[in-house]
Gaussian input, Z-matrix of N, CA and C with variables (Angstrom, degrees):
# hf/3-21g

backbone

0 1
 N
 C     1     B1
 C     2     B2     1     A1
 N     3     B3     2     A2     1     D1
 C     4     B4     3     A3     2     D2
 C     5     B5     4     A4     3     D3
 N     6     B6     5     A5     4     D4
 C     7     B7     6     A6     5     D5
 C     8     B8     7     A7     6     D6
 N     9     B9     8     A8     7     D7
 C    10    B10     9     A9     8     D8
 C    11    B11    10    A10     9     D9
 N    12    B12    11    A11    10    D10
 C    13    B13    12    A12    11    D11
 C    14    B14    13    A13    12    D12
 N    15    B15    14    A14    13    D13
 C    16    B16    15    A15    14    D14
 C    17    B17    16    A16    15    D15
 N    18    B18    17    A17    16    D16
 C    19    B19    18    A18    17    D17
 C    20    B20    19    A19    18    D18
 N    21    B21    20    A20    19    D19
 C    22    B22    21    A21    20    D20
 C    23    B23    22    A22    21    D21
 N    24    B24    23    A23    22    D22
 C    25    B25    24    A24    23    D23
 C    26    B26    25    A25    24    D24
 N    27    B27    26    A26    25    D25
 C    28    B28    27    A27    26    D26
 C    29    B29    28    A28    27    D27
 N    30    B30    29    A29    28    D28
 C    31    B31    30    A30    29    D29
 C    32    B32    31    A31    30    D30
 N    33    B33    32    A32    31    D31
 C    34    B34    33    A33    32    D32
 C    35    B35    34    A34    33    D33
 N    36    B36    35    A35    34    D34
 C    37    B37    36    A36    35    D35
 C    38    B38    37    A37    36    D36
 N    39    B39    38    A38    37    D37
 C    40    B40    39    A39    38    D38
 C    41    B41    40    A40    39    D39
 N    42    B42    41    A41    40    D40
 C    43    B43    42    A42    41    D41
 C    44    B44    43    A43    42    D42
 N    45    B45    44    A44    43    D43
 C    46    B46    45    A45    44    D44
 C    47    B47    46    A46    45    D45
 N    48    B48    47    A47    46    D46
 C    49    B49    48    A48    47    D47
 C    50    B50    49    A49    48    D48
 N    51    B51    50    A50    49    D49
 C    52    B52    51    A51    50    D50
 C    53    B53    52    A52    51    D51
 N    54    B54    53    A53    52    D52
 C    55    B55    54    A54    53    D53
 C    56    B56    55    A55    54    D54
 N    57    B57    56    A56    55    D55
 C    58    B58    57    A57    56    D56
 C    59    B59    58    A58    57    D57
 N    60    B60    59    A59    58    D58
 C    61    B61    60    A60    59    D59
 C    62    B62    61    A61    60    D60
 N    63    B63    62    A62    61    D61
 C    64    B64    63    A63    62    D62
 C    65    B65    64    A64    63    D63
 N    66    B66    65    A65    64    D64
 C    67    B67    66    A66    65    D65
 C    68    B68    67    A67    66    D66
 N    69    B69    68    A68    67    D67
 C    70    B70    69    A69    68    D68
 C    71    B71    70    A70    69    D69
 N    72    B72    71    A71    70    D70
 C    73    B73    72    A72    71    D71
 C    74    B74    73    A73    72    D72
 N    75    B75    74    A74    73    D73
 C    76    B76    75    A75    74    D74
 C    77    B77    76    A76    75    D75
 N    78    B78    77    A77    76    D76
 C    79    B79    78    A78    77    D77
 C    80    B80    79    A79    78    D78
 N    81    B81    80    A80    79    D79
 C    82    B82    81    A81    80    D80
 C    83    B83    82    A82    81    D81
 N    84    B84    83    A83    82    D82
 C    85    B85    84    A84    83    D83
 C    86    B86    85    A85    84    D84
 N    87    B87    86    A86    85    D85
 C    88    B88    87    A87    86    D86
 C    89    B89    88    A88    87    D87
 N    90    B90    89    A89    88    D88
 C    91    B91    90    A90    89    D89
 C    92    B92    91    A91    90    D90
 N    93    B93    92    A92    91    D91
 C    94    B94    93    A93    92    D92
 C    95    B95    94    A94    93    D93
 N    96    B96    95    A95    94    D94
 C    97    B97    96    A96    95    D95
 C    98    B98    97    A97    96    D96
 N    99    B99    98    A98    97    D97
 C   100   B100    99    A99    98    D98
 C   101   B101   100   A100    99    D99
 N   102   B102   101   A101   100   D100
 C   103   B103   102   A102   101   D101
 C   104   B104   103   A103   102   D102
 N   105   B105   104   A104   103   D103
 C   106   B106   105   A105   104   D104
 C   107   B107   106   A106   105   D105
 N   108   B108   107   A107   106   D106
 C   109   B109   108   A108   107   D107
 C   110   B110   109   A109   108   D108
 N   111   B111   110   A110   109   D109
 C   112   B112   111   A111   110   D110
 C   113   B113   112   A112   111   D111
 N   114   B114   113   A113   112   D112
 C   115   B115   114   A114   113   D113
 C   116   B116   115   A115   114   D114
 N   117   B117   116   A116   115   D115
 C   118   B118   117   A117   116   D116
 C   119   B119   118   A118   117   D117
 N   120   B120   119   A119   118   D118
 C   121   B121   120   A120   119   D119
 C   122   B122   121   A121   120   D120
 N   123   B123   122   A122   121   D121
 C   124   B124   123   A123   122   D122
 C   125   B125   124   A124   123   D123
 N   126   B126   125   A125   124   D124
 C   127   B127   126   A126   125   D125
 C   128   B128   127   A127   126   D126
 N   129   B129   128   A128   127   D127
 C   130   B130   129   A129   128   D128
 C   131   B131   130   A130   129   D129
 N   132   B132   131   A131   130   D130
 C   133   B133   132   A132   131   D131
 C   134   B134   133   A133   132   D132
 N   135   B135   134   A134   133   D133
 C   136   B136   135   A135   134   D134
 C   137   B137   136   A136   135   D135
 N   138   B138   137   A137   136   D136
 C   139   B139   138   A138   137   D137
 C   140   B140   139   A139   138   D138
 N   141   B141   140   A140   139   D139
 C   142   B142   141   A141   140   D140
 C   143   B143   142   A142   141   D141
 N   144   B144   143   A143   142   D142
 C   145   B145   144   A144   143   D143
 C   146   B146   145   A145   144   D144
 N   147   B147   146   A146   145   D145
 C   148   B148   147   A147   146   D146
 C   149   B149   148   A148   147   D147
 N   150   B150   149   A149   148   D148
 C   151   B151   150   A150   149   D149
 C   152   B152   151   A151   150   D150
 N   153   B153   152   A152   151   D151
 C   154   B154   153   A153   152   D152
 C   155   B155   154   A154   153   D153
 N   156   B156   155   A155   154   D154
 C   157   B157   156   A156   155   D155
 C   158   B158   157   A157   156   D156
 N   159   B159   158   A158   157   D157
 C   160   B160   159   A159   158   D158
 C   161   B161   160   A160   159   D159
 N   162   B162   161   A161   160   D160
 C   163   B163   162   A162   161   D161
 C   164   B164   163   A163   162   D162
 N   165   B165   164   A164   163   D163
 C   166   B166   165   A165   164   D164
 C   167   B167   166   A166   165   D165
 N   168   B168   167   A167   166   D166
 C   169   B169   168   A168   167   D167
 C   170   B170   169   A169   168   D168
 N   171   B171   170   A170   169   D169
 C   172   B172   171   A171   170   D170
 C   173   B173   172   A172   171   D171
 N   174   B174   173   A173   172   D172
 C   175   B175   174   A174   173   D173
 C   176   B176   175   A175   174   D174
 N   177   B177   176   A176   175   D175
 C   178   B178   177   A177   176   D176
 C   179   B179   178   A178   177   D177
 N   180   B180   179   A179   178   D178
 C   181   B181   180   A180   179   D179
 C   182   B182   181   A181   180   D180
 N   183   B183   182   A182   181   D181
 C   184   B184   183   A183   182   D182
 C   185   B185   184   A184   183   D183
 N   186   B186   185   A185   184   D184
 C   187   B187   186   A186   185   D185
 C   188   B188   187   A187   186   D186
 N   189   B189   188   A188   187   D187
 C   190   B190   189   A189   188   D188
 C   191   B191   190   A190   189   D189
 N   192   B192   191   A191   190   D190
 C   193   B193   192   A192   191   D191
 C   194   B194   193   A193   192   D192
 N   195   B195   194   A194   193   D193
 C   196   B196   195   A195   194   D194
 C   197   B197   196   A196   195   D195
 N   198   B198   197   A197   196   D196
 C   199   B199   198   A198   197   D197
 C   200   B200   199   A199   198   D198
 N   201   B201   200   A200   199   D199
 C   202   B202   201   A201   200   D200
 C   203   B203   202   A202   201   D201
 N   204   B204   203   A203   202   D202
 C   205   B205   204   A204   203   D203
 C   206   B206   205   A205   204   D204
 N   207   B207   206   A206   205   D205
 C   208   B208   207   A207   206   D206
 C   209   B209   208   A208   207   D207
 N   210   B210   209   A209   208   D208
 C   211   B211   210   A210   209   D209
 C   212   B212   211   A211   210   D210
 N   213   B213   212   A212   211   D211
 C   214   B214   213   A213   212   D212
 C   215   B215   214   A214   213   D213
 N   216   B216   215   A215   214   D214
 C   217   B217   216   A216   215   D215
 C   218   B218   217   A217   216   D216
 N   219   B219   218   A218   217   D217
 C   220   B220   219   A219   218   D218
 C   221   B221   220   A220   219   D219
 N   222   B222   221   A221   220   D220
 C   223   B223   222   A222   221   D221
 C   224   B224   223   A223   222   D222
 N   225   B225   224   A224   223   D223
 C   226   B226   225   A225   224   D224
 C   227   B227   226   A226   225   D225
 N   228   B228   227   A227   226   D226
 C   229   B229   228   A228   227   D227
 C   230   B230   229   A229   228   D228
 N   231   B231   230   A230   229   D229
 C   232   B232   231   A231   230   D230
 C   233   B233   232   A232   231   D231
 N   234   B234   233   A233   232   D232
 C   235   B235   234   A234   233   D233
 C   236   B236   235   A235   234   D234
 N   237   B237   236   A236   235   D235
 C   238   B238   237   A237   236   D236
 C   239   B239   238   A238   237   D237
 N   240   B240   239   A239   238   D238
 C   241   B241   240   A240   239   D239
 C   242   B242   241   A241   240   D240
 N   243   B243   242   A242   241   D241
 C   244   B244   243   A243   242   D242
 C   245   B245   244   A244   243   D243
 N   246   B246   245   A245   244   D244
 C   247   B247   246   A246   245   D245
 C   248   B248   247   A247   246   D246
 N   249   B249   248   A248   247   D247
 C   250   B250   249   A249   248   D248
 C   251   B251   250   A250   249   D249
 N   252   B252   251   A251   250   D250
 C   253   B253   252   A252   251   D251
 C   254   B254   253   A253   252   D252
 N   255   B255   254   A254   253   D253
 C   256   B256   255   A255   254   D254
 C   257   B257   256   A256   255   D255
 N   258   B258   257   A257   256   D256
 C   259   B259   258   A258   257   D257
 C   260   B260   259   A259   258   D258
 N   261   B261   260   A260   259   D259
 C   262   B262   261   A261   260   D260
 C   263   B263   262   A262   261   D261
 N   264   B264   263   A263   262   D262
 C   265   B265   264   A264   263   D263
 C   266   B266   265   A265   264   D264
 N   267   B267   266   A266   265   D265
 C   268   B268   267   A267   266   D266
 C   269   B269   268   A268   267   D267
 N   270   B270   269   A269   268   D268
 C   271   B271   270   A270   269   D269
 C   272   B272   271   A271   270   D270
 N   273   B273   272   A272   271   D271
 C   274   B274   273   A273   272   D272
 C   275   B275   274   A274   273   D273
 N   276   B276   275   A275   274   D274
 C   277   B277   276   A276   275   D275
 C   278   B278   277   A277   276   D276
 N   279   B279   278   A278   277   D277
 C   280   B280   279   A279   278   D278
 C   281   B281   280   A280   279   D279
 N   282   B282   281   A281   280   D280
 C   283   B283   282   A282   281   D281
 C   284   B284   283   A283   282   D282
 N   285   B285   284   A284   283   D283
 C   286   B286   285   A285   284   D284
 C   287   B287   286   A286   285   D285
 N   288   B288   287   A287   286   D286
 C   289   B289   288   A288   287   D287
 C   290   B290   289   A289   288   D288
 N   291   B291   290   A290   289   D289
 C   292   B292   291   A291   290   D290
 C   293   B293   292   A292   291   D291
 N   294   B294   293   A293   292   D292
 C   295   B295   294   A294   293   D293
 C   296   B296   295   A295   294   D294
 N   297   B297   296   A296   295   D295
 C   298   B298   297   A297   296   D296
 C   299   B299   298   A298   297   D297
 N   300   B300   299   A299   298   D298
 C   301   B301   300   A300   299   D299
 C   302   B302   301   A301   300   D300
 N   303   B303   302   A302   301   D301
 C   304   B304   303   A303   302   D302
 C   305   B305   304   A304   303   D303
 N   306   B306   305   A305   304   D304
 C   307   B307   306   A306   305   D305
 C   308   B308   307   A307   306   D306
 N   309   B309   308   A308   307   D307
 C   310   B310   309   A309   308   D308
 C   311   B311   310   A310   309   D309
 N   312   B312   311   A311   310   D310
 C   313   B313   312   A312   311   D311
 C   314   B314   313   A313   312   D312
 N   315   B315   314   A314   313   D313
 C   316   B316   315   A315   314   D314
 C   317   B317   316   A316   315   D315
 N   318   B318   317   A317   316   D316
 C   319   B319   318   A318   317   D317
 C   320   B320   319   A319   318   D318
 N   321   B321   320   A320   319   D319
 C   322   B322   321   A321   320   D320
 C   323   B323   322   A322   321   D321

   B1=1.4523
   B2=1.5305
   B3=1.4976
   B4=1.0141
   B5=1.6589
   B6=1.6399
   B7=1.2760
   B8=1.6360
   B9=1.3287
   B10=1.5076
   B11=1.4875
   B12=1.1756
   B13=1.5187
   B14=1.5305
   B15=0.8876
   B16=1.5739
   B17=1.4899
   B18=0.9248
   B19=1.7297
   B20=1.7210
   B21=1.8206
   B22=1.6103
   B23=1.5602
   B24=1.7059
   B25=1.4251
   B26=2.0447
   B27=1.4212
   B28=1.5215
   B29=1.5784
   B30=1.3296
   B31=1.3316
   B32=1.3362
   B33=1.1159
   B34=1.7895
   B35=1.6588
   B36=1.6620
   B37=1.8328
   B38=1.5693
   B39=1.5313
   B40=0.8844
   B41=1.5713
   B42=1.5604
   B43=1.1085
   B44=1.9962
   B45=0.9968
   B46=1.8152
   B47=1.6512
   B48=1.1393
   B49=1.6480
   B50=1.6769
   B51=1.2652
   B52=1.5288
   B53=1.8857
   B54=1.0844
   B55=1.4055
   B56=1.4993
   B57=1.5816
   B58=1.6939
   B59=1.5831
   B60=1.5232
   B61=1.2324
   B62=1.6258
   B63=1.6020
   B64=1.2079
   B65=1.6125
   B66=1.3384
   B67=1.5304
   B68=1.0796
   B69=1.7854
   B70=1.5565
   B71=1.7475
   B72=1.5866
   B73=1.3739
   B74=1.8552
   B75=1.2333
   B76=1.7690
   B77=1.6657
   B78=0.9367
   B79=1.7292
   B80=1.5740
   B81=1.3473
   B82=1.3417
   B83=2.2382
   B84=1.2779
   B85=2.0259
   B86=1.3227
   B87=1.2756
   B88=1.7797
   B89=1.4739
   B90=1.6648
   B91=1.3700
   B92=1.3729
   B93=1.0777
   B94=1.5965
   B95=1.4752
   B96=1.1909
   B97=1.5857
   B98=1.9710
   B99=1.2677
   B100=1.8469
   B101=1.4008
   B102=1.1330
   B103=1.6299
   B104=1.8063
   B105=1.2914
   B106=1.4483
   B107=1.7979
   B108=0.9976
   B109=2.1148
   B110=1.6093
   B111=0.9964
   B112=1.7106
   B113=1.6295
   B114=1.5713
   B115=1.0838
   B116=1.5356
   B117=1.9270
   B118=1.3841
   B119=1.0658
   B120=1.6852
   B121=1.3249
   B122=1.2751
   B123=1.5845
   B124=1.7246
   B125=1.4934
   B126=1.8564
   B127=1.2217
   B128=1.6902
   B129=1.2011
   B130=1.8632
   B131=1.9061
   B132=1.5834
   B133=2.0791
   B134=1.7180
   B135=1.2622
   B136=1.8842
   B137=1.4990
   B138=1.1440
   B139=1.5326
   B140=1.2718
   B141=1.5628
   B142=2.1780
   B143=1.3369
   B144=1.6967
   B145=1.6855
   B146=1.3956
   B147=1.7162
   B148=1.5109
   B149=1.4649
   B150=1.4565
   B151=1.3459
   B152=1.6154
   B153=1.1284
   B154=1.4288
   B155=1.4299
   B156=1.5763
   B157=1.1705
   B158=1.2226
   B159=1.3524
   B160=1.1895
   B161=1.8492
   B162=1.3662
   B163=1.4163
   B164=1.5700
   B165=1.9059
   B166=1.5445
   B167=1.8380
   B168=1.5970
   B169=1.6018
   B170=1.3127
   B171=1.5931
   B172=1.2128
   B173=1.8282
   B174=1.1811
   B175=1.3118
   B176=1.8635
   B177=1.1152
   B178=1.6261
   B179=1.9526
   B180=1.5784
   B181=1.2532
   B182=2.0514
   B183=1.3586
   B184=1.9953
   B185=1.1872
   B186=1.1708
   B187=1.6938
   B188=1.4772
   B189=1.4304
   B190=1.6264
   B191=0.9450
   B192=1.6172
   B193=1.4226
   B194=1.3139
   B195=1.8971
   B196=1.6570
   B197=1.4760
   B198=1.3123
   B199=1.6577
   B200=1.2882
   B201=1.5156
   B202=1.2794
   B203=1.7549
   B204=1.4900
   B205=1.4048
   B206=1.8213
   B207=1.4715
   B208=1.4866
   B209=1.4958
   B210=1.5014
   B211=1.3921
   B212=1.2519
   B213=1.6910
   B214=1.9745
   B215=1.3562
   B216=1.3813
   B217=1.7332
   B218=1.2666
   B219=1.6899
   B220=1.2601
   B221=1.3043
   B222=1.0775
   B223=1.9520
   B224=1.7937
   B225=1.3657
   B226=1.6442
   B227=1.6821
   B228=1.6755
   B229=1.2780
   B230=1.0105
   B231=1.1854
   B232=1.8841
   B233=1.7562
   B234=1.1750
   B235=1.3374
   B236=2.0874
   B237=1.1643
   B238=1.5934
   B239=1.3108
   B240=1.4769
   B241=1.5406
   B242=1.6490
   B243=1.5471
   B244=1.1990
   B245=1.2145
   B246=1.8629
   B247=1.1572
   B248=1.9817
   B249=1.2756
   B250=1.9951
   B251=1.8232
   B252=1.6495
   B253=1.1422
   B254=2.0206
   B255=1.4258
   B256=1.1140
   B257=1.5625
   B258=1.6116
   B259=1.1666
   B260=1.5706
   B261=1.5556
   B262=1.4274
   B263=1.4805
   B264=1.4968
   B265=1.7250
   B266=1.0308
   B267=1.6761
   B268=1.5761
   B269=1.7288
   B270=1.6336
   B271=1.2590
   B272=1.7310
   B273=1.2893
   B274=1.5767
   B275=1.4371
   B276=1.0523
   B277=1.6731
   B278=1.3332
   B279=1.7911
   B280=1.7540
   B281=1.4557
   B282=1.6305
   B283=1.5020
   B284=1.1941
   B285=1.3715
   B286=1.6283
   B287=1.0833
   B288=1.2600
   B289=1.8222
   B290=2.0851
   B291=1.3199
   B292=1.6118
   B293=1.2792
   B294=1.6659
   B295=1.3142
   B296=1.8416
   B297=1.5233
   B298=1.3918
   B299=1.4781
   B300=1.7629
   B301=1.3885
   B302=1.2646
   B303=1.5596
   B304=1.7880
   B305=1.6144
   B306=1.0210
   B307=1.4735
   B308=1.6055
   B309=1.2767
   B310=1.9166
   B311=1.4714
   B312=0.9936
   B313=1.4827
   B314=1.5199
   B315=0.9192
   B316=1.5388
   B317=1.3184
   B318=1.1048
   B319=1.7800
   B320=0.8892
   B321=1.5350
   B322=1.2541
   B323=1.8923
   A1=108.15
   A2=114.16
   A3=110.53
   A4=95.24
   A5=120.59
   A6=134.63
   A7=125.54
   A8=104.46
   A9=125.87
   A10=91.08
   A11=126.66
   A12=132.46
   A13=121.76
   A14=93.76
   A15=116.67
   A16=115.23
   A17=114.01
   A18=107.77
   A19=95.34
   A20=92.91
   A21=105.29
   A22=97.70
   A23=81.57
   A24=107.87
   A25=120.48
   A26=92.03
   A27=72.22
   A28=148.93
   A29=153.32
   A30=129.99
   A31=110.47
   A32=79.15
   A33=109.78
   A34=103.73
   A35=72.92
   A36=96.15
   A37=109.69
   A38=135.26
   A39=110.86
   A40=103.82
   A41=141.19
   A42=140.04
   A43=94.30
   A44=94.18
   A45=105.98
   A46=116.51
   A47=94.90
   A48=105.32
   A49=106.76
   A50=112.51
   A51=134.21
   A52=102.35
   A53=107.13
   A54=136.78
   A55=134.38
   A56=90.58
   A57=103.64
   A58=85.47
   A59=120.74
   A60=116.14
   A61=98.58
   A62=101.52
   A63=126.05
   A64=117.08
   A65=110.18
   A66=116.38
   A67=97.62
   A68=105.40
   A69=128.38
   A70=78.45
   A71=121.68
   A72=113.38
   A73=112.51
   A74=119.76
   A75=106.70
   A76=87.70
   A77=113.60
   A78=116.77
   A79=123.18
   A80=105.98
   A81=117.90
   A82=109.85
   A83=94.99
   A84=89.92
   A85=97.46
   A86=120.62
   A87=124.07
   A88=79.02
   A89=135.52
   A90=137.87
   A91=107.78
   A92=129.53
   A93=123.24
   A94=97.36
   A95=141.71
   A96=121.09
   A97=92.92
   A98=103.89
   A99=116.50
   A100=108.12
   A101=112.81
   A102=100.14
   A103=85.50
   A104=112.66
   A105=156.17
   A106=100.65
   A107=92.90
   A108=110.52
   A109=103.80
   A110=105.37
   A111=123.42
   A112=89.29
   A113=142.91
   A114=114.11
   A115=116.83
   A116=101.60
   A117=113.01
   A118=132.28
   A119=124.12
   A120=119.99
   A121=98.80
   A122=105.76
   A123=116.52
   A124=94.69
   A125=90.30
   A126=111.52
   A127=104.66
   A128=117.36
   A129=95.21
   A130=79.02
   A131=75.11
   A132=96.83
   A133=95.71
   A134=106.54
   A135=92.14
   A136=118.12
   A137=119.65
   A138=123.84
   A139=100.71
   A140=100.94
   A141=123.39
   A142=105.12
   A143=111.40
   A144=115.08
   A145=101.23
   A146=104.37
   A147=122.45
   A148=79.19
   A149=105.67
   A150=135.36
   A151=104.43
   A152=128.52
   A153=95.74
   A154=103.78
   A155=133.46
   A156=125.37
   A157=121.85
   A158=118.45
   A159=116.35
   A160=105.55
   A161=136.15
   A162=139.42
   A163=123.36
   A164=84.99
   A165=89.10
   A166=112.34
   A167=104.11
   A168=95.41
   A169=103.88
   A170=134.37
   A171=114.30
   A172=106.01
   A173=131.84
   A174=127.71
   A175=102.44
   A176=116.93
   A177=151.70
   A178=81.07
   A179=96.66
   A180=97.43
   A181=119.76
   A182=84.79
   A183=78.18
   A184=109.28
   A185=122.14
   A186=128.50
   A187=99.24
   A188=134.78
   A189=122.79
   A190=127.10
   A191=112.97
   A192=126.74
   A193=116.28
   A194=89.03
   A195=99.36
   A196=105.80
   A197=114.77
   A198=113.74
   A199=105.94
   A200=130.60
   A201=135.34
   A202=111.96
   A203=112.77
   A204=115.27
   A205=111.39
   A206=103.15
   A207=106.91
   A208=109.30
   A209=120.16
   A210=125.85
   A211=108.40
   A212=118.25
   A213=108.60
   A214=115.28
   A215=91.23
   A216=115.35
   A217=94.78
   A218=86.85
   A219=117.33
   A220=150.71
   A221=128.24
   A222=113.32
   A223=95.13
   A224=131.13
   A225=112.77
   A226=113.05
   A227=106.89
   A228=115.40
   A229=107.04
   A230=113.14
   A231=128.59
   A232=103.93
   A233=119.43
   A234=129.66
   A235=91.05
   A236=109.83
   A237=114.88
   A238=111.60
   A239=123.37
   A240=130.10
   A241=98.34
   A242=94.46
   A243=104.35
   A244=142.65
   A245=114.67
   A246=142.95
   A247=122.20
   A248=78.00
   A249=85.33
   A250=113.39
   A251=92.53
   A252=81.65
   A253=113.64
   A254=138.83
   A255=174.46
   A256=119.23
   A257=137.45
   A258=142.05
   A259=92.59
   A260=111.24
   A261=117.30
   A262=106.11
   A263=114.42
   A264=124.16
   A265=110.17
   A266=98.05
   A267=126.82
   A268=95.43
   A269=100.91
   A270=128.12
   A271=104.21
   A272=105.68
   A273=108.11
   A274=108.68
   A275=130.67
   A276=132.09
   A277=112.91
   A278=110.09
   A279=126.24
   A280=99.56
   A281=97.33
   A282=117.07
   A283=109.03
   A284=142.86
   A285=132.36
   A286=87.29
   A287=93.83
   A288=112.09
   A289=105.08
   A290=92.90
   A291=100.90
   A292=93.47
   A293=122.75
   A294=121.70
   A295=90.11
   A296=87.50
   A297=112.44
   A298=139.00
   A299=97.38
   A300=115.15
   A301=147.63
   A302=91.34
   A303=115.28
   A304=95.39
   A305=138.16
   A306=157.37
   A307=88.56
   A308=125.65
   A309=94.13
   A310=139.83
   A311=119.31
   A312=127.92
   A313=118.52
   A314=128.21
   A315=164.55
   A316=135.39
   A317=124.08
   A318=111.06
   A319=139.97
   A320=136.92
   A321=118.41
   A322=104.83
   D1=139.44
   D2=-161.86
   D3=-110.19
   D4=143.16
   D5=169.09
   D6=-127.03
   D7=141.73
   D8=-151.39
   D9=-87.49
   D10=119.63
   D11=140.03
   D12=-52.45
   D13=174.73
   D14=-174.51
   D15=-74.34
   D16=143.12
   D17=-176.54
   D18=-91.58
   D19=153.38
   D20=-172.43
   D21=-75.14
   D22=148.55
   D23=159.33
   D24=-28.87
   D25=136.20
   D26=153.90
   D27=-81.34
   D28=176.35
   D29=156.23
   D30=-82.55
   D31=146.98
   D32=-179.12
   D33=-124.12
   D34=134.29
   D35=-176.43
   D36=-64.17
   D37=159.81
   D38=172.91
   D39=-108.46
   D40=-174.66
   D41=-142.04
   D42=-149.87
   D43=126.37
   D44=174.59
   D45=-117.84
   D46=94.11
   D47=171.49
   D48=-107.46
   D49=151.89
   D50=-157.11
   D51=-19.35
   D52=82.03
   D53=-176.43
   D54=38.51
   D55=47.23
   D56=-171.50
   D57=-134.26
   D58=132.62
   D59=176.91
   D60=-129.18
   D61=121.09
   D62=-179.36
   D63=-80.37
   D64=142.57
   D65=-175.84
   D66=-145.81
   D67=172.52
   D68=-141.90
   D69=-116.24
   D70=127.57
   D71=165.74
   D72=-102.85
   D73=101.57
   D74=-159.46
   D75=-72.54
   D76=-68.78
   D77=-168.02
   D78=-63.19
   D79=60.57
   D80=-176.75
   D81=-54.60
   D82=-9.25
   D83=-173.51
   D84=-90.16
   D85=-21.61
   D86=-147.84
   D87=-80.94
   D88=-44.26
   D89=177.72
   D90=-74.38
   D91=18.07
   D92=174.88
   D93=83.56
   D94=-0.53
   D95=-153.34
   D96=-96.17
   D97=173.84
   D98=168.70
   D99=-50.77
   D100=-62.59
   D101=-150.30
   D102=-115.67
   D103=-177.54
   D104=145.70
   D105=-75.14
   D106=138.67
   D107=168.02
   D108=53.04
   D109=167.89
   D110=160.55
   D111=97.29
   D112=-9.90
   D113=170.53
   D114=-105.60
   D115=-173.12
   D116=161.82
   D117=-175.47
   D118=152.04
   D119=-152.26
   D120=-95.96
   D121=155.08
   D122=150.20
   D123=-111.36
   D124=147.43
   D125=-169.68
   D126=-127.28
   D127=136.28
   D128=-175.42
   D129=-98.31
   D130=146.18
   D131=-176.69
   D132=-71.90
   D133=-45.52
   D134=-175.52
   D135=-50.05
   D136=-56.97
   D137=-161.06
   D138=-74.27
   D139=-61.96
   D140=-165.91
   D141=100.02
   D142=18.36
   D143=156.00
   D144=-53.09
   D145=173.96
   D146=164.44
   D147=-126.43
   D148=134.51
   D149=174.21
   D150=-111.02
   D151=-33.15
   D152=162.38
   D153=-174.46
   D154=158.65
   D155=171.83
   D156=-139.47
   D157=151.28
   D158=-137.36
   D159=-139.97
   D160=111.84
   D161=158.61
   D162=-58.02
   D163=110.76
   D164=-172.66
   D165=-83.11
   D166=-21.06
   D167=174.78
   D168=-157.83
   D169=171.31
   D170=-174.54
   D171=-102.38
   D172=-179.98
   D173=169.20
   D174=-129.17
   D175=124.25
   D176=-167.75
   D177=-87.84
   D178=96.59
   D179=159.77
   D180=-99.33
   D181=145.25
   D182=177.27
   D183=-106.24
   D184=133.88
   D185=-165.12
   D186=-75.10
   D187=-24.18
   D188=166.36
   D189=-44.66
   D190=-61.71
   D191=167.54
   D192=-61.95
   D193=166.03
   D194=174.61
   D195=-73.02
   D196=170.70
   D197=-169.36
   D198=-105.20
   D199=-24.44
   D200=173.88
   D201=-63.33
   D202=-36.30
   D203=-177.82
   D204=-73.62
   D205=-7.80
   D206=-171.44
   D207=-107.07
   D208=-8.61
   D209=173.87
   D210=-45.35
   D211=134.39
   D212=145.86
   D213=-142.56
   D214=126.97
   D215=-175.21
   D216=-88.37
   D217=161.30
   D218=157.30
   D219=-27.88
   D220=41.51
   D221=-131.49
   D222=-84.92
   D223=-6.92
   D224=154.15
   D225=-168.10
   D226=150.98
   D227=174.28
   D228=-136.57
   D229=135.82
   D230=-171.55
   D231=-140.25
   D232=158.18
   D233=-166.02
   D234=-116.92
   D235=129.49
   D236=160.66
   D237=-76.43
   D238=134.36
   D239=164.90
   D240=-18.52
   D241=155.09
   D242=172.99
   D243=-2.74
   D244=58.77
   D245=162.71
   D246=-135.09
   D247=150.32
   D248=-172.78
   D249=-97.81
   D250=17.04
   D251=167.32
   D252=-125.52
   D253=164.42
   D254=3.51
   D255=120.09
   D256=66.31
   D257=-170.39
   D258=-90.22
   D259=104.84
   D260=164.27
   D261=-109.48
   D262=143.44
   D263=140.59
   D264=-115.07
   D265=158.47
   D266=177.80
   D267=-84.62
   D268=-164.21
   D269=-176.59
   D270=-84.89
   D271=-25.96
   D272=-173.31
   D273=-93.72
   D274=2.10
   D275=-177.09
   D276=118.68
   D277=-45.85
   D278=-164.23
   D279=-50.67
   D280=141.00
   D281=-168.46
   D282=-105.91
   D283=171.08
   D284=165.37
   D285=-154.57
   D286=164.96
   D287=169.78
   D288=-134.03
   D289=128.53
   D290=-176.04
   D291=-100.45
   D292=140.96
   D293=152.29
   D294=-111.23
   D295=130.50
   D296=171.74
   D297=-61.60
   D298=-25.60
   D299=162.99
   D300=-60.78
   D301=-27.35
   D302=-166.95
   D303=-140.77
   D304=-17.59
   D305=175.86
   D306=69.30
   D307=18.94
   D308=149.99
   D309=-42.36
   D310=146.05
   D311=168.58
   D312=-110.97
   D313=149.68
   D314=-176.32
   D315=-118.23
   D316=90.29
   D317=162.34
   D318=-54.08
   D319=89.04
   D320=-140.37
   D321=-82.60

C-alpha cells in the first residue's frame, strides 16, 4: 500500500540585515543536524560564508510515526522596519522573534 508524504515546505525568502543574509535551512538531517525545519543560517553577503546557525525550536518526534509527516518548517521570516532582529513562523502558527545580535529567541 502505497502512502502520500507530506507536501514540501515552502520557500522562504531570505532576509539581509547589516551584511549577513539569513536563510531558512528546511532539511536540517541532510546537514547531519536532529530534526528537519525550525532552523537558520547567517550568511556574511561579502564572502557567502555561513557564520553561524542557529535552532529556533525543537520538533518532538514519535517513533510510531513516519518522521517526514511530523516535520515543521519554517513557512516565513520577515525583518520589522528598522530593527536587527528576525519575525519567524512555523507551520503551526508559533511566532518567534530572533535578535540577530546575540541570537536570542522569543515567543512572541
Amino acid at each position: 500500500m502505497m502512502q502520500a508524504d507530506r507536501i514540501p515546505p515552502a520557500e522562504v525568502a531570505p532576509v539581509v540585515i547589516d551584511g549577513m543574509r539569513y536563510e531558512v535551512v528546511h532539511w536540517g538531517k541532510e546537514r547531519g543536524l536532529e530534526q528537519n525545519g525550525g532552523y537558520i543560517a547567517a550568511i556574511d553577503v561579502a564572502s557567502g560564508q555561513e557564520r553561524w546557525l542557529l535552532k529556533i525550536y525543537d520538533v518532538q518526534y514519535d517513533p510510531v510515526m513516519e518522521e517526514d509527516v511530523q516535520d515543521i518548517f519554517i513557512k516565513s521570516m520577515t525583518k520589522p522596519f528598522f530593527s536587527k532582529k528576525l519575525k519567524i513562523v512555523d507551520e503551526l502558527g508559533r511566532k518567534y522573534i530572533v535578535d540577530t545580535t546575540d541570537r536570542s529567541i522569543q515567543l512572541e
